[in-house]
N, C-alpha and C positions, 0 to 999 in steps of 0.2 A: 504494500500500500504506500503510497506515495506521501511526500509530508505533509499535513495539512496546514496551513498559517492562516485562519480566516481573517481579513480583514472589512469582514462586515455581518451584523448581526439584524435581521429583521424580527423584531420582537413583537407579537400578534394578540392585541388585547380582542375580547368579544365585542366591544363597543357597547354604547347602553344611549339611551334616550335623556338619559338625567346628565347634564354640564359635570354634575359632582364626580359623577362615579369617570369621565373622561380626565376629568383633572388630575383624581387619584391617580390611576394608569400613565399618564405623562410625565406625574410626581415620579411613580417609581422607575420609572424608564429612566430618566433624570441621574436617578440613585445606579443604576446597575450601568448606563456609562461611565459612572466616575470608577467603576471596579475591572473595567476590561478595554484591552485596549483597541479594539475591533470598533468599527464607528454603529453606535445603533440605528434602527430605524424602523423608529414604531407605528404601527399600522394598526388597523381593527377589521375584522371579518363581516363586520353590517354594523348599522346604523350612524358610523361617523367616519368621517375622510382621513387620511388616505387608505384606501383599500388595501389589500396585500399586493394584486397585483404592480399599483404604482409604485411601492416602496419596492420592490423586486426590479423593475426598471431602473427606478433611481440607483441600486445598486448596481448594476451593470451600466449603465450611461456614466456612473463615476468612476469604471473599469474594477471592480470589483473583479474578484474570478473564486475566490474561495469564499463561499459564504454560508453561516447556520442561521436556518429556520427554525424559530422559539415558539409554541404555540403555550400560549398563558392560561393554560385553563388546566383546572385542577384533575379530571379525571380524562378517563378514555373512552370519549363516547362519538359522536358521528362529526362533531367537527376536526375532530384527528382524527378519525379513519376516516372522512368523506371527505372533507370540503376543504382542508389545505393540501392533504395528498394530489386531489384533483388538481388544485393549481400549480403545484409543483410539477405535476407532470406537466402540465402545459409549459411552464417556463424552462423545464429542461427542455424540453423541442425547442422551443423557441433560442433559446443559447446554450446549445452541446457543448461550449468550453468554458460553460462556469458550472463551479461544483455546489450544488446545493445540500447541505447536507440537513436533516430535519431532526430535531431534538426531542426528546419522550413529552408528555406533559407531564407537569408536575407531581401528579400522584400519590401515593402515601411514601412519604418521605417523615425520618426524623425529624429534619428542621421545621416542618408542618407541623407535625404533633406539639414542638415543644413551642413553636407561635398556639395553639388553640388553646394548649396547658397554661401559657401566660394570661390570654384573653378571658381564658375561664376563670382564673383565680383572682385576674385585674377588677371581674363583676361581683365578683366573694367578697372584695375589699372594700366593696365602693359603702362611705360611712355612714349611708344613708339603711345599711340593715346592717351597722353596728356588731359587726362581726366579734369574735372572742377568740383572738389567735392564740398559737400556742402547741401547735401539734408538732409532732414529728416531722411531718411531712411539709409545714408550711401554710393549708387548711386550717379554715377555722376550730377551734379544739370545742368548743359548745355552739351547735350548731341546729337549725330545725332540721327534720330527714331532707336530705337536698338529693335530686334528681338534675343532671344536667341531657338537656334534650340537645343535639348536634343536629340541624337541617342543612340538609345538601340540599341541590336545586332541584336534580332529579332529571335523569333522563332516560331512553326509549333502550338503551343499551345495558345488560345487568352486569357487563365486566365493571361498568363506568360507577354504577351504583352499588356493587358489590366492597367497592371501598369504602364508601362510607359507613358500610357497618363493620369495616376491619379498623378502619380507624375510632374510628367509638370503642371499640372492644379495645384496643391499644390504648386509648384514652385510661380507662376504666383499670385495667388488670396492670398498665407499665404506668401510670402516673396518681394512681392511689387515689381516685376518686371512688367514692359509694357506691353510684349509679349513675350507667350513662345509657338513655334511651338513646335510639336516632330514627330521623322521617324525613321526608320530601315536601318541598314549597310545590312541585305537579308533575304530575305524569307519575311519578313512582309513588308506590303506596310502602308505608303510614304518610298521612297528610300532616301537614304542620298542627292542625287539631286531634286528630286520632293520636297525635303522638303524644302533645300532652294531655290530653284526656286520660292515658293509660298512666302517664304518672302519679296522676292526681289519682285513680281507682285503686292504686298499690300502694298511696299512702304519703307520697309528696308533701313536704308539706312546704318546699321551696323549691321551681326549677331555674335551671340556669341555661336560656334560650343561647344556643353556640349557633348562629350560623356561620355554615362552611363556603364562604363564597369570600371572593377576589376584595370587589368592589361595590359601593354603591350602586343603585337604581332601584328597577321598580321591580325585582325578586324579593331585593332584600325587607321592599317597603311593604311588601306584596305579607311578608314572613311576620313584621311588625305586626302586622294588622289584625292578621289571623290571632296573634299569641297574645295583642293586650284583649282582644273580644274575649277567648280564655278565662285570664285574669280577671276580667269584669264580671265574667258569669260565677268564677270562684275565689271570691272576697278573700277567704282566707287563707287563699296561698299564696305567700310572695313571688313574684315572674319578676325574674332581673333578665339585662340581655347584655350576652359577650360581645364586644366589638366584632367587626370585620377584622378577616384576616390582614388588607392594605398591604401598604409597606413596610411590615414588621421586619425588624433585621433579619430576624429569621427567614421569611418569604424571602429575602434578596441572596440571601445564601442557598435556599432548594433551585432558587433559580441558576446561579451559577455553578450550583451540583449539575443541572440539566444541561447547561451550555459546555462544562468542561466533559461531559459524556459522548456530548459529540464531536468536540475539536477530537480529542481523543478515537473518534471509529466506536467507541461500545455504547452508543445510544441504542437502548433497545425497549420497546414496549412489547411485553407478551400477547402473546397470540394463542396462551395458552384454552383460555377462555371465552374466545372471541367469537362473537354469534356469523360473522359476515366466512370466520374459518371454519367452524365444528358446529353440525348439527344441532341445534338447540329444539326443545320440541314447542316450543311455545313463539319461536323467532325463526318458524323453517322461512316462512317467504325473503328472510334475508338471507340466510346460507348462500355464499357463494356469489351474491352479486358483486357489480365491479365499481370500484370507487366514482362517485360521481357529485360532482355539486353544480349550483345553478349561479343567475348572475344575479343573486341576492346576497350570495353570501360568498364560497373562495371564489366565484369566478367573477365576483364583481370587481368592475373598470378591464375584467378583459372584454375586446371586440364581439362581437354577436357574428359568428358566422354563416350560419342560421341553416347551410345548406340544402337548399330547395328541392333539388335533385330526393333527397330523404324523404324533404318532408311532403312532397307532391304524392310517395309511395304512399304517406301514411293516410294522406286525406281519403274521405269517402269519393266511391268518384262523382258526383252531382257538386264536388269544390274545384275538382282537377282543373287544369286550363285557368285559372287565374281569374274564377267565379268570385268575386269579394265575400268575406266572410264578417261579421259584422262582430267591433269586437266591443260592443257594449257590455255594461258589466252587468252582472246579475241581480244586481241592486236594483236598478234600471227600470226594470218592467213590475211595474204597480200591481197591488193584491185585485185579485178579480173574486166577486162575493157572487153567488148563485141567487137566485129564488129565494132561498129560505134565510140569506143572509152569512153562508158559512162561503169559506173562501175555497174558491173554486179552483185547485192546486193543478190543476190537466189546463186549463185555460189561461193559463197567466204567461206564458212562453210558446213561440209560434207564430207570429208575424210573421216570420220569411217565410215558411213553411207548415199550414196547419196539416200537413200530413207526418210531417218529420218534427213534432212542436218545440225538443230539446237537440236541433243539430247545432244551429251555429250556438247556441251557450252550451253543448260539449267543447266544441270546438276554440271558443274563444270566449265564451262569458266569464270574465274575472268575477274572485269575490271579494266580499266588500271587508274581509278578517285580514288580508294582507297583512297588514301593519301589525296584528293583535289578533294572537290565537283565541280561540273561544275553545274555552276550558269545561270540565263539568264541575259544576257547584261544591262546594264543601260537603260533604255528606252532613253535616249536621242540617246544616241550613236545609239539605232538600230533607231531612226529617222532620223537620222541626214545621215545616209545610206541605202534608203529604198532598192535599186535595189539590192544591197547585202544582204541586209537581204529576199530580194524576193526570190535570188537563192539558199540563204542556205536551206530555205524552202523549196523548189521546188525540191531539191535533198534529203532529210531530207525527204518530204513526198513522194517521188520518192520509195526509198528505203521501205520505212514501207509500201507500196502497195504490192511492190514486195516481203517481207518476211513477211507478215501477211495477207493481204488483205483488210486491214480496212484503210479507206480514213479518209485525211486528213483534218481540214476547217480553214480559217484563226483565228484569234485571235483578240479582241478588244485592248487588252492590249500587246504594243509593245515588242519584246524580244522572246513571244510565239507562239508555232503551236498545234494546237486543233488536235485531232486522235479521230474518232472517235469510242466508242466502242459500242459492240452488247448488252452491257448493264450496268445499273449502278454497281451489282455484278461484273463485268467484271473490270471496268473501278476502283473500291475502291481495285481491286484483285493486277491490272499492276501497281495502284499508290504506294503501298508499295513494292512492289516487283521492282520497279524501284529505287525507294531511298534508298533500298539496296546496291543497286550498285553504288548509290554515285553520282547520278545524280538529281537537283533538277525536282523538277515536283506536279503541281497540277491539280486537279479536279473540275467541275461545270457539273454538271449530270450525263450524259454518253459521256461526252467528256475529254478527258485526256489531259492535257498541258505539250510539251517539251520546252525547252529552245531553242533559236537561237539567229544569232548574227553574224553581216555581216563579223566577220573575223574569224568564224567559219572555220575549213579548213578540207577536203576531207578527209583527212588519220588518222585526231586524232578527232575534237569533231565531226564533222557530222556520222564520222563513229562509233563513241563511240554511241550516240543518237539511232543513227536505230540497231547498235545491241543490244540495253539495251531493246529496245524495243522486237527484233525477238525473245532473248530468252527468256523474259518472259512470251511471246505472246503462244512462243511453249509450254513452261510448263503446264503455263494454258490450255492450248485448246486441247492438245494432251495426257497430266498425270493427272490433276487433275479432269476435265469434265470425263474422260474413268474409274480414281477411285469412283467420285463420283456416278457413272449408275453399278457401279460393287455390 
């Protein structure tokens, strides 16, 4: 292997919508050039400038040739295995004689645990719960029973979330804490409420909220929210909450543990576990796919090649030949109410065509969640109002009768409505082609889960739900089943 000398670092924050949580991330970028001598150049993966892809130019337009890719996120979920690999591939094509080499993400590392052990015990101190020092270990020596709940953010990957119950358990067994629960702000379950709810049932009588996240924005606000509504409902248990990880010294040293792994050649992320490598039986529709991201996220600010020649294949033929497709968004077309005053969900799309009434919105209807997944509800909240969540269902599966024909069944786990499909193929087909559009949604055989939520409303999420669903329903059933018998 050749020597590697990198002189230049692209450091890859996620970006956030909140000023704050951008500043923090430039702060620390700030901190880890003053520690290496490689020039940095920090970039974010969506919602702020510069993209990965410009900072990867800037560093060859400055004649860089040996360069490491830093991706800043804590575990290994689809933004390190999709969406920067993807652009890495592309930028190697693009310049064969610069070496990119790409760094693990941060992961469960020492220097991690002992920033969350500081953070934890920084909230123990705080003199506003009059702590009684004194122990062996540093912990308070007379203490209420303390529970400290750790929330990760949670993602669709269980290598990625797999850590944060190793890292709780490391918390717990190597740094002499009581008890350490841990849960998810979405997507992965325990919920930021189920998690301390179960505290408080085994006798809490103080938690100490850790969340596991970088920076500010609206995850972390998102974590707030959920854990003082908590609190509020249970007076008598103190809820403290540990800082952000940020730019603790420690984070700037896991980070340059990550950077000297690659100057070095032994960066390595396991693939032990990895659902995209090894059969998973609940993650088979991912087995085996090929790295791919889009231009929201690694392949934003690269060029749109768009390939026509493709996608001319992919159209139905009544598009071929360069028929305009209309690419109004799905918000667009206004509820249509029947006779009886119930909304008429087969009628409401089909201006170009009422014999074909969902092509051009498969084909091109954005939806209107872009910006903002729509998630399912806290489970408490959809308990705590079953009748409303009865009817958002009931219209929700109303609708998906009437523009697909596949019936609806309830769900065990509150928030969700089960659709049923004509087959597992089917059902692994709508799930991704649903959270394209930016709507959460999971699978348990050949039953597909939407999200509900008793203050779901008519015009914006019930309607967003049954058409995420028509059009995908149509694409599948009516272009791709008709190309695949072709």
């Amino acid at each position: 292997m050749s020597e590697f000398s990198p002189t230049a670092l692209i450091l890859i924050g996620h970006g956030s919508r909140e000023p704050e949580g951008v500043r923090e991330f430039l702060q620390l970028a700030r901190t880890v050039q003053t520690r290496i001598a490689a020039k940095l150049f920090p970039c974010f993966l969506e919602f702020h400038d510069p993209p990965i892809a410009e900072a990867v130019r800037r560093c060859v337009e400055e004649g860089h040739r040996q360069v490491v890719v830093l991706p800043l996120f804590l575990g290994p979920a689809n933004h390190q295995k999709n969406d920067i690999p993807a652009l890495l591939n592309w930028a190697r094509a693009q310049w064969s004689e610069v070496e990119f080499r790409y760094a693990a993400p941060l992961g469960v590392q020492y220097a991690l645990l002992r920033t969350l052990d500081d953070r934890c015990r920084s909230a123990l101190r705080n003199e506003s719960l009059h702590p009684q020092l004194g122990s062996a270990n540093g912990l308070p020596a007379e203490r209420p029973r303390t529970a400290v709940a750790l929330i990760g953010r949670g993602t669709s990957d269980p290598d990625s979330n797999s850590d944060v119950a190793k890292i709780a358990r490391l918390l717990e067994e190597g740094w002499g804490y009581e008890w350490v629960e841990y849960g998810f702000y979405s997507i992965a379950q325990p919920g930021v409420t189920e998690t301390l709810e179960r505290c408080i049932r085994l006798g809490a009588e103080r938690i100490v909220v850790a969340p596991f996240l970088l920076f500010s924005g609206r995850i972390h606000q998102g974590i707030l929210r959920q854990a003082k509504d908590v609190a509020a409902a249970h007076p008598n248990v103190e809820v403290c909450f540990a800082d952000l990880l940020r730019g603790h010294p420690d984070v700037i040293e896991a980070i340059l543990q990550r950077y000297a792994e690659a100057v070095a050649g032994h960066a390595t992320m396991t693939c032990d576990l990895c659902k995209y490598r090894h059969r998973m039986l609940a993650y088979a529709q991912d087995h085996g796919t090929p790295q791919y991201s889009d231009h929201r996220h690694g392949m934003r600010g690269v060029p749109h090649t768009h390939g026509m020649e493709r996608l001319n294949a992919l159209l139905p033929p009544r598009y071929r030949g360069g028929q305009p497709v209309s690419a109004a968004p799905m918000a667009a077309a206004p509820l249509v109410f029947d006779e009886e005053g119930r909304v008429a969900w087969d009628r409401i799309w089909g201006v170009d065509d009422p014999e074909n009434p969902f092509c051009e919105l498969a084909l091109a209807g954005g939806p209107p969640h872009r910006g903002e997944l729509l998630e399912p509800v806290d489970p408490q909240e959809a308990l705590s109002d079953p009748e409303g969540c009865a009817r958002v269902a009931e219209e929700i599966g109303r609708g998906v009768r009437m523009t697909t024909g596949l019936h609806t069944v309830p769900s065990r786990s509150p928030g969700w409505l089960g659709i049923q499909c004509e087959s597992e193929e089917m059902a692994i087909w709508l799930l991704r082609a649903i959270v394209v559009e930016n709507i959460a949604v999971r699978r348990e055989g050949c039953v597909l889960y939407v999200p509900v939520g008793p203050r779901f409303r008519l015009e914006y999420e019930i309607k967003n739900v049954v058409t995420a669903v028509a059009k995908t329903h149509h694409y599948w059933s009516e272009h791709l089943l008709e190309q695949a018998s072709q």
